[in-house]
C-alpha positions, 0 to 999 in steps of 0.5 A: 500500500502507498503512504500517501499525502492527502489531497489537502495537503497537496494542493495546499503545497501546489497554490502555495507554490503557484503564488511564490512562482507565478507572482512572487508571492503578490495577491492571486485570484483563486480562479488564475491558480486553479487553472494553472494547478488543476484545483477545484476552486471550491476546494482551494477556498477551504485550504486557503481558510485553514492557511490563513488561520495558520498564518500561512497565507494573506488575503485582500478583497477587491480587483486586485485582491486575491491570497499572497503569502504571509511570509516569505516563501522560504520561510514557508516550510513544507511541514508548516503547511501539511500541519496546518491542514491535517495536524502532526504528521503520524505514522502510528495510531493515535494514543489511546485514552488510558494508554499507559507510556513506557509499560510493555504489553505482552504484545510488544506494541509499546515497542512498535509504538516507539519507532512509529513516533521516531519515524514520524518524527524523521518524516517531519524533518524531510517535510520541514527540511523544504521551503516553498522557495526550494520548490520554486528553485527546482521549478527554475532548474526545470525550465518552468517558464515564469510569465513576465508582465505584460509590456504594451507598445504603442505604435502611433 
């Protein structure tokens, strides 16, 4: 079975991305990163609400309006954001209620427990080893092309 990231928290990943690189991080319509990532628009509201909740990103109304980052992209980490979204990032179960830490049942699960935690934990460092500015990096080093604004010549 694949571990995967949910959706979420991909796309999260890909809006975030698409603001830094295609505006530098400047206010971008919902509509304009759903046609470049192939988002549902509805979709990209809801993580934009848990994004802002969690200081990840800005918005302002109007024209000109749209989500920018809050910060700079990169000091937007990868784990910041699936944080956000989906909360700790864990391998195991979730702790019982009553459990007790640090006693081995006959069934070894403490033990199993434990390394789930230290896996969880490195797998976290990876996510938070990553800024959205490493992503747009690697977008530069692919040849992504950056659009560039608009020049109008007049020609009388």
């Amino acid at each position: 079975r694949l571990v995967k990231l949910p959706n979420k928290g991909r796309y999260a990943v890909r809006a975030l991305f698409d603001i830094a690189f295609y505006n530098d991080g400047r206010p971008t319509q919902v509509k304009d990163i759903a046609e470049r990532q192939g988002i549902p628009p509805r979709f990209l509201e809801q993580i934009f609400q848990d994004l802002k909740r969690a200081n990840i990103v800005g918005s302002k109304r109007g024209p000109q309006g749209g989500y920018s980052l809050a910060r700079r992209a990169a000091e937007i980490r990868l784990g910041d954001v699936v944080r956000a979204l989906e909360g700790p990032i864990t391998l195991g179960d979730k702790a019982e209620p009553g459990a007790r830490r640090g006693k081995i049942g006959a069934d070894g699960r403490s033990v199993t427990d434990a390394v789930f935690r230290d896996l969880s934990q490195r797998i976290e460092a990876c996510f938070d080893a990553v800024t959205i500015a490493d992503i747009c990096g690697r977008a530069d080093e692919l040849g992504i092309h950056r659009p560039r604004g608009q020049r109008y010549v007049y020609v009388i």
